[in-house]
C-alpha positions as CSV (number, residue, x, y, z in Angstrom):
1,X,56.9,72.7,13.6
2,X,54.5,72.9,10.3
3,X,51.7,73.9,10.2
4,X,49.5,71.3,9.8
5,X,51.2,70.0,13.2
6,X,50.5,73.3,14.9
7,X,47.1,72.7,13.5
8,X,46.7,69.4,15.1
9,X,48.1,70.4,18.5
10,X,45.9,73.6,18.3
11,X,42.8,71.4,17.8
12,X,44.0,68.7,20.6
13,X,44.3,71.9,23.0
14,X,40.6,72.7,22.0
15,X,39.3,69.3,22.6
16,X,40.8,69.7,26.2
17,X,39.3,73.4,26.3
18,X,35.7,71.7,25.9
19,X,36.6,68.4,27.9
20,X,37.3,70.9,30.7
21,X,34.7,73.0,29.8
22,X,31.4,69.9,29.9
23,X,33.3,68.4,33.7
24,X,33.0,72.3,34.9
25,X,29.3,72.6,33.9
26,X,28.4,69.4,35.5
27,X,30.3,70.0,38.6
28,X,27.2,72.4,39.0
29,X,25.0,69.8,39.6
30,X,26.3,69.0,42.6
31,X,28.9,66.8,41.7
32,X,31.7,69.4,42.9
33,X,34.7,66.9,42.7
34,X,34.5,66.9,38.7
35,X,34.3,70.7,38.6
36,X,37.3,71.3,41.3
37,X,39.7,67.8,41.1
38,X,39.0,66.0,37.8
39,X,38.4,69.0,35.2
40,X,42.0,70.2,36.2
41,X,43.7,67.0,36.6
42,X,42.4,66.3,32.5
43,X,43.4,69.6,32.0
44,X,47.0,69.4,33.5
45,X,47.9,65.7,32.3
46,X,46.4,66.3,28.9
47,X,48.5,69.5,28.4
48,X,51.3,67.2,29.4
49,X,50.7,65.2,26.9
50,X,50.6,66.9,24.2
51,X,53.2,69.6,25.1
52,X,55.4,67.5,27.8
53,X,55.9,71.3,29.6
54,X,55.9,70.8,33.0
55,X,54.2,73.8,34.0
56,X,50.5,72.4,32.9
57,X,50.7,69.8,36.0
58,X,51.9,72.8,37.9
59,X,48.5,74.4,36.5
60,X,46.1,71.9,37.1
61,X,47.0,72.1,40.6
62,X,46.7,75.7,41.2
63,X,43.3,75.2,39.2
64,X,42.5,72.8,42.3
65,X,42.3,75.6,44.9
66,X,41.2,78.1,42.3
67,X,38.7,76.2,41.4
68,X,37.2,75.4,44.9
69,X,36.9,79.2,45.9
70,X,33.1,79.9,45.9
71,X,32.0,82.9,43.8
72,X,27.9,82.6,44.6
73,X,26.4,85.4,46.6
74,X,22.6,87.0,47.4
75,X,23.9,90.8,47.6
76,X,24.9,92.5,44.1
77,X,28.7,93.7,45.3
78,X,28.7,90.6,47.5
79,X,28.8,88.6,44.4
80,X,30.6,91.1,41.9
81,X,33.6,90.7,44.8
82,X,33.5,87.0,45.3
83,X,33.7,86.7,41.2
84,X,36.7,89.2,41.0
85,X,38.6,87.1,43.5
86,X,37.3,83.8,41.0
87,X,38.2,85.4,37.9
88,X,41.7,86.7,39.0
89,X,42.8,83.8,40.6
90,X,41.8,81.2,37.8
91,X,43.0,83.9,35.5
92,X,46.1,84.1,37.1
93,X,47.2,80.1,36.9
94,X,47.7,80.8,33.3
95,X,50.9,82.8,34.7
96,X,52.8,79.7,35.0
97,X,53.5,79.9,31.4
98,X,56.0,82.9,32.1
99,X,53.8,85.1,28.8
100,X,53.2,88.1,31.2
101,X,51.5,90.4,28.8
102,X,49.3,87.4,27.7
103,X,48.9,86.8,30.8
104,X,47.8,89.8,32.0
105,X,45.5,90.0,29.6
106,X,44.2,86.5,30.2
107,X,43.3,87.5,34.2
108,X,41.2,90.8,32.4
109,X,39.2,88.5,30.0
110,X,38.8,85.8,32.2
111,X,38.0,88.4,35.8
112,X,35.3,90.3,33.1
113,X,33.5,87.1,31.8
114,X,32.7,86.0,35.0
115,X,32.2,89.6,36.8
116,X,29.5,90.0,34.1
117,X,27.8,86.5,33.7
118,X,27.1,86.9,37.4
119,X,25.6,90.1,37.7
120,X,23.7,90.4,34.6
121,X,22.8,86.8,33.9
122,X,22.1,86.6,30.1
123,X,21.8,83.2,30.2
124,X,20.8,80.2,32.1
125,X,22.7,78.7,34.9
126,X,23.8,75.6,33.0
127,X,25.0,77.5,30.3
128,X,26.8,80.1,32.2
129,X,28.8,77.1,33.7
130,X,29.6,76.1,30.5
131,X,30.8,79.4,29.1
132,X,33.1,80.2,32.5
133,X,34.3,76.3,31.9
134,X,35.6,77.6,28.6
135,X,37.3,80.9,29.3
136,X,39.1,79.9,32.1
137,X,41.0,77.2,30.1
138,X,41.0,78.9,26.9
139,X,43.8,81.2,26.3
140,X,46.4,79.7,28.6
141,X,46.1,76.1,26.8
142,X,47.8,78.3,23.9
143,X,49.9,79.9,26.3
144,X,51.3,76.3,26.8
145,X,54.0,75.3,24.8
146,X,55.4,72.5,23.5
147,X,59.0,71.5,25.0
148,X,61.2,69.3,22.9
């Protein structure tokens, strides 16, 4: 592959990332079904399409349930324990990729992002949504590679 194709796929796997990224943050306004059923399925077939691997449908469907686990709470370590569940499970999708270390380290970044967003809130809401819509796609759409 050269590298102004690896470029190009690299930037297509971006565009998804934001894609993703703008259905999470709207799903916050009450319109669930785009955070938890359509942000995946984009994710998963647009993967597909650009890679043809297999294991990004097998992704967006584990970002399905993942994505419909709750991770709001009143009580501080009510909150910091619903988000650790969140974060290692969406983290944990990018696993299907078989890139263990990467992986591992994609549950960490992912499980800390949220963990911290939620308990010290240095932003908005709106915004918040929008960064956790980006790092939970972000490294494992690189994880992804292309089958030929």
């Amino acid at each position: 592959m050269t590298e102004k194709t690896q470029l190009k796929e690299a930037l297509l796997k971006l565009g998804l990332v934001i894609i993703f990224a703008v259905l999470y943050c709207l799903g916050g306004f009450g319109l669930l079904f785009l955070r938890r059923f359509i942000a995946p399925i984009v994710l998963g077939i647009g993967l597909f399409l650009i890679t043809k691997n297999w294991r990004s449908l097998l992704q967006g469907l584990l970002l399905m349930g993942t994505l419909s686990l709750g991770y709001g709470a009143n009580e501080t370590i009510i909150k910091i324990l619903k988000r650790l569940l969140f974060g290692v499970a969406n983290g944990a999708t990018g696993l299907v990729y078989q890139k263990w270390i990467v992986g591992i380290v994609n549950i960490v970044i992912v499980t800390g992002f949220i963990v911290y967003l939620g308990v010290t809130n240095p932003f908005f809401a709106r915004a918040e949504e929008l960064i956790i819509g980006m790092i939970i796609p972000m490294f494992s759409v690189f994880m992804c590679e292309k089958k030929v």
